[in-house]
C-alpha positions in Angstrom: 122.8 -153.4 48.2 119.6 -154.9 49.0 118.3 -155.3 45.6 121.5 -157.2 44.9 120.7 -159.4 47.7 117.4 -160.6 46.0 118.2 -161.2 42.9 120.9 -163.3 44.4 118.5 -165.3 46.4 115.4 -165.8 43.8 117.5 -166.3 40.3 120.4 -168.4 42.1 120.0 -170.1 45.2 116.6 -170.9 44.8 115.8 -169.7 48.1 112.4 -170.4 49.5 110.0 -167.9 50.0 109.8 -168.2 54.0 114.0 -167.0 53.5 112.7 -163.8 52.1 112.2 -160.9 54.0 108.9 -159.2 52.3 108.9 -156.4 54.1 112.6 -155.5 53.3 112.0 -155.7 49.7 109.0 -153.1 49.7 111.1 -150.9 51.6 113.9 -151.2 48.8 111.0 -150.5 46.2 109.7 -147.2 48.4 113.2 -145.8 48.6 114.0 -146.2 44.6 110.6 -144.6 44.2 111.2 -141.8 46.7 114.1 -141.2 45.2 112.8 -141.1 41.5 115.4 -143.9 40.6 113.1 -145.6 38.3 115.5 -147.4 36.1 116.9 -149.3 39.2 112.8 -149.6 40.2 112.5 -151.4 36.9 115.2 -153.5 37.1 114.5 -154.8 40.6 110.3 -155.4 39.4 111.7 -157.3 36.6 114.4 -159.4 38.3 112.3 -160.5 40.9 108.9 -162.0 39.6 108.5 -164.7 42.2 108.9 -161.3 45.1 106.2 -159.3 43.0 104.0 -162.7 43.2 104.3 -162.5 46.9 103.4 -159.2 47.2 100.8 -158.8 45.2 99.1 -162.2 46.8 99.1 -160.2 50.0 97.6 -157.2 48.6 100.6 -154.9 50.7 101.5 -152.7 47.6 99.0 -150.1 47.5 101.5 -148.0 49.5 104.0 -148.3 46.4 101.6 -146.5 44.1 101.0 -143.9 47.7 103.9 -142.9 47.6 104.6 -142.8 43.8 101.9 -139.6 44.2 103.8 -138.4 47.5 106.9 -138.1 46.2 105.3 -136.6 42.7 106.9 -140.0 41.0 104.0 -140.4 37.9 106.3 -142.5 35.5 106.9 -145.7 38.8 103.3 -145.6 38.7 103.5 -146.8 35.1 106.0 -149.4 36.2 104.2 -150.4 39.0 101.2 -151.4 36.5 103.3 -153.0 34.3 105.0 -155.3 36.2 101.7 -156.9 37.6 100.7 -154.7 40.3 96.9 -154.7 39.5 94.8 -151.6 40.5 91.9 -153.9 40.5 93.1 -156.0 43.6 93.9 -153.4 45.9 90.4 -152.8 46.0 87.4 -154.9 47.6 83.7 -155.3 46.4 82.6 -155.0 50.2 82.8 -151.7 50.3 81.1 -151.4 53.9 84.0 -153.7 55.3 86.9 -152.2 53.8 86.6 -148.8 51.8 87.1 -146.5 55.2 90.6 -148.1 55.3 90.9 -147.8 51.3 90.2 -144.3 51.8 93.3 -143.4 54.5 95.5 -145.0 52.1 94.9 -144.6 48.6 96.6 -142.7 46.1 93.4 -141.2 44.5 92.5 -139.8 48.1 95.9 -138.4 48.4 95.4 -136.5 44.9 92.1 -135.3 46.0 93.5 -133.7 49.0 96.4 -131.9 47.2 93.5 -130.9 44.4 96.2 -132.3 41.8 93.9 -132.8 38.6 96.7 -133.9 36.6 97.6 -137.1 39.4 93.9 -137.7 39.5 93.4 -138.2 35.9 96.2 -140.4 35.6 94.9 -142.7 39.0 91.3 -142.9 37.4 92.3 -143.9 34.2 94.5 -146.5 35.9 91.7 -147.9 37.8 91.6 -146.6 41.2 88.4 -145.6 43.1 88.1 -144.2 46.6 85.2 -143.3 48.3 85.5 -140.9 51.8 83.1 -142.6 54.9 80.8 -140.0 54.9 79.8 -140.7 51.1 80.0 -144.2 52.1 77.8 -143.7 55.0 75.0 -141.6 52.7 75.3 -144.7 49.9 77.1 -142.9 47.3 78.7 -144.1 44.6 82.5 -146.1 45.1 83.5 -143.0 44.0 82.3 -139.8 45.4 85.5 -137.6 44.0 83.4 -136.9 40.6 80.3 -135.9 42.5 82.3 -134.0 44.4 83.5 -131.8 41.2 80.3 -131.2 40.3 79.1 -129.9 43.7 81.8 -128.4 46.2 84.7 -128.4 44.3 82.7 -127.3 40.8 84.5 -124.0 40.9 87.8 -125.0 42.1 88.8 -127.5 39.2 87.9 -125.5 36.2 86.1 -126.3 33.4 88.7 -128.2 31.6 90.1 -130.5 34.5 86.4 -130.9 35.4 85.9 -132.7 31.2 89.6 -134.1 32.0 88.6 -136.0 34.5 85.1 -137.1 33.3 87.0 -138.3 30.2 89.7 -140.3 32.9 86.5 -141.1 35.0 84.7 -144.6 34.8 82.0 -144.2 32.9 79.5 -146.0 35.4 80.9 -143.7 37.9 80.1 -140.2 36.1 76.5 -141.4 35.2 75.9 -142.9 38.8 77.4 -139.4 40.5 75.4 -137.2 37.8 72.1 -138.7 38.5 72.6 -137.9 42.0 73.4 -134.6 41.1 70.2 -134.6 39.1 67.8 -135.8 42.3 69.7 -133.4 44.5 69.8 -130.0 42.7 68.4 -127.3 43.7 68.7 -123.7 42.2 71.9 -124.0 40.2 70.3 -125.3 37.1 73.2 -123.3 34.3 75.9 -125.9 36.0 73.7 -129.0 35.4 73.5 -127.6 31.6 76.8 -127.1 31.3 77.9 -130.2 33.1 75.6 -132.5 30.9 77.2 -130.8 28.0 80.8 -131.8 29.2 79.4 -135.6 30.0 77.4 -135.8 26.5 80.8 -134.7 24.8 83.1 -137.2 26.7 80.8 -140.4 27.1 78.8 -141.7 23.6 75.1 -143.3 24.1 74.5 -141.6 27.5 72.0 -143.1 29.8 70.4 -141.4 32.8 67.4 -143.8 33.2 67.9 -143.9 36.8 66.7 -139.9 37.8 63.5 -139.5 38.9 61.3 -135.8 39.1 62.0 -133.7 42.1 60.2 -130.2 42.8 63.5 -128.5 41.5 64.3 -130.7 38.4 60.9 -131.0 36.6 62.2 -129.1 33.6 65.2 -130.6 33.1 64.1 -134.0 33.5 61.4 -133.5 31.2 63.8 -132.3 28.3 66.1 -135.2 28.8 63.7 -137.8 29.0 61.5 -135.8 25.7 65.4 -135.8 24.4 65.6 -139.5 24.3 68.6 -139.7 27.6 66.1 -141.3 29.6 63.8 -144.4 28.9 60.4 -143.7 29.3 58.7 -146.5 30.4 61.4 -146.7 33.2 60.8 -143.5 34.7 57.2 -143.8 34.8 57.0 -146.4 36.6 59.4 -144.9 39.2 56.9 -141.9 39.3 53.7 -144.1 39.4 55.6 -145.7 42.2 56.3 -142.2 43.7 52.6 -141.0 43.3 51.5 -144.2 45.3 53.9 -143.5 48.2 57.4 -145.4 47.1 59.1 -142.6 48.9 57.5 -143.3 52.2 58.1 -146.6 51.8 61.8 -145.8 50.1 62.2 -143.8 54.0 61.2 -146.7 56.0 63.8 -148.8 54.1 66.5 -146.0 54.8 66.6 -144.7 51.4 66.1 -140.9 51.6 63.9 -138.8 48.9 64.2 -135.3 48.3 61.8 -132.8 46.8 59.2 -135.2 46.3 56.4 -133.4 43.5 52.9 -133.3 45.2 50.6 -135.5 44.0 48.9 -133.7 40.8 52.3 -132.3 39.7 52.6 -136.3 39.9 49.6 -137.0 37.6 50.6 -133.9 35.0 54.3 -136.0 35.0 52.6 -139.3 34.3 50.1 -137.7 31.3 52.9 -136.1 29.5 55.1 -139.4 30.0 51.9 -141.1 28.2 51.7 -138.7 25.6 55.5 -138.8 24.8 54.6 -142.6 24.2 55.2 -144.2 27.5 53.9 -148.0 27.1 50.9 -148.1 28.9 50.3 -151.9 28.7 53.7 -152.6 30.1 53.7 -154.2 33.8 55.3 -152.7 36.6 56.3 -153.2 40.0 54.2 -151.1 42.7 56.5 -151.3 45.6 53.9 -149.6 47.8 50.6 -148.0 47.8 48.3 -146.2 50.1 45.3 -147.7 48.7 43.9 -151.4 48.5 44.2 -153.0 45.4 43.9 -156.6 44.2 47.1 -156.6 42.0 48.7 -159.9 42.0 51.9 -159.9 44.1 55.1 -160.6 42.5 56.9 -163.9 43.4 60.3 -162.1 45.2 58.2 -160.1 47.2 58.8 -157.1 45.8 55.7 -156.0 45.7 52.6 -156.1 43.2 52.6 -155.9 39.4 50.3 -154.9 36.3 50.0 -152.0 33.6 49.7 -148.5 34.7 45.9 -148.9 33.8 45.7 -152.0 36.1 47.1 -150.3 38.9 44.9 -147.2 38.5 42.0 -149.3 37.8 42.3 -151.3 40.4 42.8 -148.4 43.0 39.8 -147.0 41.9 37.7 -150.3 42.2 39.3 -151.0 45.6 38.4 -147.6 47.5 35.7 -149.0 49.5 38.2 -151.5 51.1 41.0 -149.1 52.3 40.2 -147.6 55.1 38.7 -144.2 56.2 41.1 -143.4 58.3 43.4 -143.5 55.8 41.8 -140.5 54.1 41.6 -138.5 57.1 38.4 -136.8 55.9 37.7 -134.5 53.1 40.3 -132.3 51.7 43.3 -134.3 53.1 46.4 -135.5 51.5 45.3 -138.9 50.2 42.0 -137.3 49.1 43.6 -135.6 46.6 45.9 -138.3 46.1 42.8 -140.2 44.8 41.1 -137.4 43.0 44.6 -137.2 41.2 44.7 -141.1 40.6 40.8 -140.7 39.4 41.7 -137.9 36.5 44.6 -139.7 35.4 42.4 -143.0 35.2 40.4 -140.8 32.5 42.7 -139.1 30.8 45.1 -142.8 30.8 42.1 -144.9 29.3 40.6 -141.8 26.7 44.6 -141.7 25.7 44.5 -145.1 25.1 40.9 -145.7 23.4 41.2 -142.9 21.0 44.2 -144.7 19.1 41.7 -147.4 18.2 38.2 -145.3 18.0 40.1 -143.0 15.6 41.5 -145.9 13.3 38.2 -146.7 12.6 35.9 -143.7 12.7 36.6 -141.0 10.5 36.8 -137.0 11.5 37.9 -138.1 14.9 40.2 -135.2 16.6 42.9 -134.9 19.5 40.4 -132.9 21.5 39.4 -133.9 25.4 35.9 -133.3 24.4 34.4 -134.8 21.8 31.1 -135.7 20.4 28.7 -138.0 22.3 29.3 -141.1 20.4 33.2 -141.4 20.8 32.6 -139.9 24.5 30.3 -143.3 25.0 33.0 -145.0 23.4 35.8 -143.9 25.5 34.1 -144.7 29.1 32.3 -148.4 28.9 33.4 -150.9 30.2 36.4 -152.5 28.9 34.3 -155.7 28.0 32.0 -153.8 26.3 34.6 -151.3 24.4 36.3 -154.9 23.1 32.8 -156.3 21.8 31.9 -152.8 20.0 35.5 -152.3 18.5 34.8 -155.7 16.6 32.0 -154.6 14.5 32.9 -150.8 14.1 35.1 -150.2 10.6 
């Protein structure tokens, strides 16, 4: 019997490794897992250490734990783990170099074509991620099979293999393929309620800071972020980023935006993100804008920086210096771009202002229009705001 042959070799003879035939002792391994003969699989892992070594150094075993889910062998999967055949190493962080092939031979693939829920949950849990090429292709997450059960495949898994493998899932992985969902959705807004339910029950503290507002998810977005699922200050600056023409920059650099919101369903996003209590102080990176400003650039070239009222200021100041053409006359796109930025200037500073005019003047409501004095107040110059704000109690 082969096996006997081994364990004759490494445990007495001290045979050197070049005397070993590797390829012969993964084929004794397949057959006793084909053949469900997992007792004689444990004995042969456990008597042969220095064999398992080998074989793991040369990352050849992934086919062991392939075809423990061909052959419907779940308990040599166990064994396989247990005797130091690490999930972790089959797979590599290049993912452009080497998930295509990870993809033709991984166990989790082969579960996802047979639609076995039960295998899959058991592989995820384990460790194992697989992404198909044209996922990889669109830059998906490593693992496209959860975004998959939430799109295609929603209504073939079932409700309860759809939390089961959530649960099984890695939780990077759910949130990652979720807030793709999210950016992506389009009329089917009962399965995103449903699904956040399922990933709210299964994963504690969740975190979907990483959406942004599309034409088709402004009402969701809005609840989770008002809900507390979403930090504030990180998705406005994503949408100030939007409103000043990240996504035509985000094309250019081959990352593809959907649905982007027109520019004053931009400036009513950014007004209820700052009356929610979005920081308004806190500086941000502008990766792009349409309009000359004299923002600082950051030192990795990423772009410029300052509050969201430095970057509106400063667009404001700067309009003489970007160019006409850029407007493309009355009534065009970046026209009312600029009207947009203009209004939310106003309503950013009065916002801002009021919290200090109305510590220190009595009778002073929430109202847009108020009376002359705090009206003055509101629009000088910020020089001159500072100066009276010292001597008014």
């Amino acid at each position: 019997m082969i096996f006997n042959k081994y364990v004759y070799q490494v445990t007495h003879n001290q045979s050197t490794m070049d005397d070993i035939d590797i390829g012969e002792y993964k084929l004794e391994l397949i057959n006793q897992i084909c053949s469900h003969d997992n007792d004689n699989l444990s004995l042969t892992l456990s008597n042969n250490t220095d064999l398992n070594i080998l074989l793991i150094e040369s990352r050849e075993y992934e086919i062991l734990y392939s075809k423990s889910c061909t052959s419907g062998n779940m308990d040599s999967l166990y064994i396989l783990r247990d005797n130091g055949f690490d999930v972790e190493k089959i797979h590599y962080e290049l993912i452009y170099e080497d998930e295509y092939d990870n993809w033709e031979t991984s166990p989790l693939a082969f579960a996802f074509h047979t639609f076995d829920a039960d295998m899959m949950c058991i592989l995820l849990r384990m460790g194992f991620k697989a992404s198909c090429p044209v996922c990889i292709d669109m830059c998906c997450p490593k693992t496209c099979i959860v975004y998959s059960m939430f799109t295609v495949n929603y209504d073939k898994i079932g409700l309860g293999n759809l939390e089961n493998i959530i649960k099984a899932s890695d939780r990077n992985d759910v949130i990652e393929s979720f807030e793709k969902y999210i950016d992506r959705i389009h009329t089917n807004f009962e399965r995103l309620d449903v699904i956040f339910a399922i990933i709210c029950r299964c994963i504690p503290k969740v975190d979907l800071s990483n959406v942004s507002f599309t034409v088709d998810n402004v009402d969701f977005v809005t609840r989770i972020v008002r809900d507390g699922f979403v930090n504030v200050d990180t998705i406005l600056e994503k949408t100030v980023n939007f409103m000043m023409g990240s996504y035509i920059y985000d094309l250019f650099a081959g990352e593809s935006r959907f649905n982007t919101p027109t520019s004053p369903e931009l400036k009513d996003i950014i007004k209820f993100l700052v009356h929610i209590g979005a920081d308004m102080d806190r500086v941000m990176t502008l990766k792009f804008s349409f309009f000359s400003t004299s923002l600082p650039d950051s030192n990795d070239g990423s772009g410029s920086y300052g509050s969201l009222v430095e970057i509106l200021r400063s667009v404001i100041r700067n309009r003489d210096d970007t160019g006409d053409d850029i407007f493309g006359g009355e009534g065009g796109l970046i026209t009312e771009l600029f009207d947009s930025i203009v209004d939310l200037y106003k309503y950013v500073v009065y916002t801002k202002r009021m919290g200090f005019i109305s510590k220190r003047i009595r009778g002073v409501g929430e109202d847009y229009g108020l009376d002359f004095s705090t009206n003055t107040l509101v629009h000088v110059e910020s020089c001159i705001f500072a100066s009276i704000m010292k001597y008014i109690v």
